[in-house]
N, C-alpha and C positions, 0 to 999 in steps of 0.2 A: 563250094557250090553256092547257088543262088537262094536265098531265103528273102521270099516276099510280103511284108508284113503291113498293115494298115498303121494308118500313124498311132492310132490306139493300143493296139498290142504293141507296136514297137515301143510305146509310153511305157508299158509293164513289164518289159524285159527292162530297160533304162533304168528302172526303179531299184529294181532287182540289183543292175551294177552300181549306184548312186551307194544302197544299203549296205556294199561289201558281198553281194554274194558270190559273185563272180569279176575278175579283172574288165572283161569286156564280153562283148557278143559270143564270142568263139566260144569263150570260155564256160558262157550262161550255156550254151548248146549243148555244149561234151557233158556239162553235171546233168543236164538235162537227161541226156541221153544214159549217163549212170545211173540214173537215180531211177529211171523207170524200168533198166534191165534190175537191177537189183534190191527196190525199193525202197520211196518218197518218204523224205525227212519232214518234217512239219516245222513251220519257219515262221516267224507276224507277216502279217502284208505290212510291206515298204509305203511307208509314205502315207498312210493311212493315221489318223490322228482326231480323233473326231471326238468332240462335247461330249460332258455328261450330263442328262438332267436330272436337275434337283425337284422333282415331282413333289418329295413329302413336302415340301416347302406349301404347297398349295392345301395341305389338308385343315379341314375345318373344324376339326378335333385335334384333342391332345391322347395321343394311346395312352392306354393305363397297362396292366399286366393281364386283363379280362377282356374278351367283345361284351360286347354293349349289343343288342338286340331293338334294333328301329323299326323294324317291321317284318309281319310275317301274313302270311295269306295262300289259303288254299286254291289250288288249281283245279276247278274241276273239268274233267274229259269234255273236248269240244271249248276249250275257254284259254284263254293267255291272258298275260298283264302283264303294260310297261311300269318298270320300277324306275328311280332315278337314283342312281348309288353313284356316290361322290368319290373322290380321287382318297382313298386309303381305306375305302367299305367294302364289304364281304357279299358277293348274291351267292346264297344258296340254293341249290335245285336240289330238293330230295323224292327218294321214292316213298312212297306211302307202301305199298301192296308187293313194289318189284316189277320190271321187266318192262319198265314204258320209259318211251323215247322221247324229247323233248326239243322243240323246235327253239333257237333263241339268235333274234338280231339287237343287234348293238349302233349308237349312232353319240357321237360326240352333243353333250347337253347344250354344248355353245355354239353348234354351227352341224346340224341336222348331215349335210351335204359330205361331212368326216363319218363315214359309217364302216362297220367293219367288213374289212374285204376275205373272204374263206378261200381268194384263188395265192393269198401272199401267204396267208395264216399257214393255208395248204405246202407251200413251196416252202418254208421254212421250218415245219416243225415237223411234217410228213402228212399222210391221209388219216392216222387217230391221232391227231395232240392230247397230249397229257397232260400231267402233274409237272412243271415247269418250264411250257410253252405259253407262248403271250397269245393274244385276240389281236391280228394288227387293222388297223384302217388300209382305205385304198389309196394308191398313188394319185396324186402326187405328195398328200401328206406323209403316207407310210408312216404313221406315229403304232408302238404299243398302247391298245388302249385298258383290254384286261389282262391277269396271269391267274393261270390256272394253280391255284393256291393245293387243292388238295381234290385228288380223283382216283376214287377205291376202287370204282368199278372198272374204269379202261373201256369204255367203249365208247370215245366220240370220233365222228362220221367228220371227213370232208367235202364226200366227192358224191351226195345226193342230194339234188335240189329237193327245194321243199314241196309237198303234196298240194294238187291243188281241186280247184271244182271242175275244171276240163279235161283233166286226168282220170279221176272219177267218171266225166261222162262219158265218153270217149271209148274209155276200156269198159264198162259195167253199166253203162245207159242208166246211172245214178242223175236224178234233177236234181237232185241238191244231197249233199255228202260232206260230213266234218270232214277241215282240211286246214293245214298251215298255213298259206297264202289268205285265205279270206280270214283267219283266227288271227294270225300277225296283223293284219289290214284294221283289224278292229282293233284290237289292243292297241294299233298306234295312234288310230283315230282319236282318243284321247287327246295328245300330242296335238292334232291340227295335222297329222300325216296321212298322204292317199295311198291308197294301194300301191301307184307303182313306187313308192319311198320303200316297200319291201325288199331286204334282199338276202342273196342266196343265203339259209342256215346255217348253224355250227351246232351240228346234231347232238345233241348230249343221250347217252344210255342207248349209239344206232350200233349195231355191230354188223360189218360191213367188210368185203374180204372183195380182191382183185385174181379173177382168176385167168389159168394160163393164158387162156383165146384171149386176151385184154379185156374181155368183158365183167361189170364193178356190179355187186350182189348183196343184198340183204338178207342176214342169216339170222336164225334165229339168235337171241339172247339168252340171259343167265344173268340176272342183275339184282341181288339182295336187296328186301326192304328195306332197311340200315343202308344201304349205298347215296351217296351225295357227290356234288360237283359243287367246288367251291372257285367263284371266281372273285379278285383282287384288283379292283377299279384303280388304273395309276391316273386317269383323268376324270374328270365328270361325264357320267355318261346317261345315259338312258337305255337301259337292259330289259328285254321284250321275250320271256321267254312263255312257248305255249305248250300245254299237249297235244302231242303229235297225233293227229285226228284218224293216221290208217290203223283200220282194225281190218283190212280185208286180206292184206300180206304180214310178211313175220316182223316186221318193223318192230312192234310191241306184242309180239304170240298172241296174233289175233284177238288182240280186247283193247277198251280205253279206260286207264286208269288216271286216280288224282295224284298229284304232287304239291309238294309241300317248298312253299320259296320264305327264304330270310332274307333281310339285310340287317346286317350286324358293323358296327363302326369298331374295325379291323385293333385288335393288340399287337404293343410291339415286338413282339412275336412273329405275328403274322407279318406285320413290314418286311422286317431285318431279311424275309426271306426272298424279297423279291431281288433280282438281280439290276446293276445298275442302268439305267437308259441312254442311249448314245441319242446324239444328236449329230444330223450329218446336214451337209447345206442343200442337198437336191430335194429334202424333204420341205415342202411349198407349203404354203398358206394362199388364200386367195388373192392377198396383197402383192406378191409375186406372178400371179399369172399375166400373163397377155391380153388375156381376156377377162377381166376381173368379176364383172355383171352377171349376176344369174339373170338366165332366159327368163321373162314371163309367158312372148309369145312362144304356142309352143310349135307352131308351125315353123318350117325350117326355110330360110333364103338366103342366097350366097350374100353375103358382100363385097359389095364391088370396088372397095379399096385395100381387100386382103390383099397382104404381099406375103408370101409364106418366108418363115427365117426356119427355119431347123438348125441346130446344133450339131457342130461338130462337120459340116459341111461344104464344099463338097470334099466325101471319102478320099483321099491321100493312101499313097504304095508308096512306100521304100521299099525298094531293092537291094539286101546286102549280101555283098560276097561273103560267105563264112568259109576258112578251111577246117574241115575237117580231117583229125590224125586216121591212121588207119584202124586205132580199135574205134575210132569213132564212127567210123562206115560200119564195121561189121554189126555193133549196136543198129544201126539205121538198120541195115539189111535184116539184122533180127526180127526187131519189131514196129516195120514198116506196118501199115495196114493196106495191104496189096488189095484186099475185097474191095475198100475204097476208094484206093489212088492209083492201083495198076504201079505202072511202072514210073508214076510218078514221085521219083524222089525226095522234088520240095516241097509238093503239098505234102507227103507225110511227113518229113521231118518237121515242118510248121504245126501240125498234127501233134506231135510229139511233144515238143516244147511247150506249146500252148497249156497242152493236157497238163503237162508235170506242173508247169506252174500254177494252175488254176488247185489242181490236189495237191501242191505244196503248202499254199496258200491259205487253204480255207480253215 
């Protein structure tokens, strides 16, 4: 039968036969097809081979068998503050009281524009990262920039932007009301950063639940005095974390409490535990874009000697004949997905393949 694949996926079945996993197409298709009636074996991605980086190289201490304590400062309700922890430092976020939520953005020390993105953090580590999920930036750098060294409590939030002064009004005809967005805004102000340098949080201490209807809810908490979030700067960064200013929902069991923030110059210890950094080439710097310049002006006008280039374009089909044996049909007829493709046979088997390879893969 006929299987129509983009030159991209036909790249990753190719791979697949390059690695030995199968003789040829046909071949990749029938395991295909076994492996998802009777279930996916787990395999390296083919062809993948990517750097490591040497981050502690950059540290500007030498670890001893102790942290070392550089700074500490109280948080009090209605207040944040940017710290600046360097590539192998500890920020600590502790509770004082219990059950208060903590707003905190992140932005590389060396180039402000590297900030951390909570839609990749989100996509990679789940909706609560934990105790051995990274902090990543946004594309196109995509670098790790913190690791969550040590989290007792388990309740960090990805999926609620931060609280702000129009929310407030808006909802409770509040004129003015402690809130994340103008708390962050200040604390970076320090920095030389405007408000809109803000961006979306990485909730520490939000306990947060998806329910059936897909609608995403803040529940209460349950978070010990003694509870701390310990994060593990692999670059230089600038770490902004505030008290989360709603006392009017369960965010923090209706009150504003203080917290307690450290940086501590990390033992090796604490290192040894971080997992290694890949380096891959799609990950860009600004020296690689096309458009290298930050805007000043901030009004927006075409340019009238764009000529757009996009990658990978235009979109390419191969068409390949595959035969399929006869238990190899009955496999197909099994587990077509008829809800989706009807009686289309090659989009489901493309369906098929696709699927097994991507969860063979990962």
């Amino acid at each position: 039968m006929r299987l129509s694949l983009t030159s991209q996926q036909r790249e990753l079945l190719d791979r697949s036969i390059l690695a030995g996993e199968a003789a040829d197409i046909a071949d990749l298709v029938s395991l295909a097809l076994r492996e998802t009636s009777l279930g996916v074996s787990a395999r390296p991605i083919p062809g993948v081979s990517p750097t490591e980086r040497a981050w502690r190289d950059d540290l500007a201490f030498n670890p001893g068998a102790e942290r070392v304590a550089r700074q500490e400062h109280r948080l009090l309700p209605g207040t944040g503050k940017a710290f600046e922890v360097r590539a192998g430092q500890i920020l600590r976020v502790a509770q004082v009281d219990g059950d208060q939520c903590a707003d905190l953005n992140v932005f590389s020390l060396d180039d402000y524009r590297e900030a951390m993105h909570v839609g990749r953090t989100r996509t990679l580590h789940g909706i609560h990262p934990g105790e051995g999920s990274f902090l990543w930036s946004a594309p196109p750098r995509e670098r790790a920039m913190m690791f969550v060294l040590s989290d007792d409590a388990g309740l960090n939030d990805t999926l609620f932007p931060r609280c702000s002064a129009a929310m407030y009004e808006s909802i409770f005809g509040f004129a003015e009301h402690t809130n994340c967005a103008d708390m962050q805004a200040e604390a970076q102000r320090e920095y030389g950063l405007t408000p809109d340098d803000v961006h979306d949080s990485f909730n520490l201490f939000m306990a947060t639940r998806v329910n059936a209807d897909g609608s995403i809810e803040v529940v209460h908490q349950h978070t010990p005095a003694d509870s701390y979030v310990e994060l593990l700067a692999v670059m230089d960064v600038l770490a902004v974390p505030n008290v989360c200013g709603n006392d009017i929902f369960r965010t923090s069991n209706h009150a504003l409490r203080p917290l307690d923030v450290t940086v501590f110059d990390a033992a090796e210890a604490d290192l040894v535990r971080v997992p290694p950094l890949q380096v891959h080439r799609a990950q860009r710097t600004p020296a690689d874009f096309a458009q290298p310049e930050i805007r000043t002006d901030r009004r927006l006008a075409r340019d009238p000697d764009y000529v757009p280039h996009f990658p990978r374009t235009p979109v390419t089909v191969d068409d390949l004949e595959v035969e399929l044996t006869d238990a190899d049909t009955a496999l197909l007829l099994a587990h077509a997905r008829r809800d989706l493709y009807g009686d289309d046979d090659e989009a489901a088997l493309r369906d098929i393949v696709l699927s097994w390879w991507v969860q063979s893969h990962a």
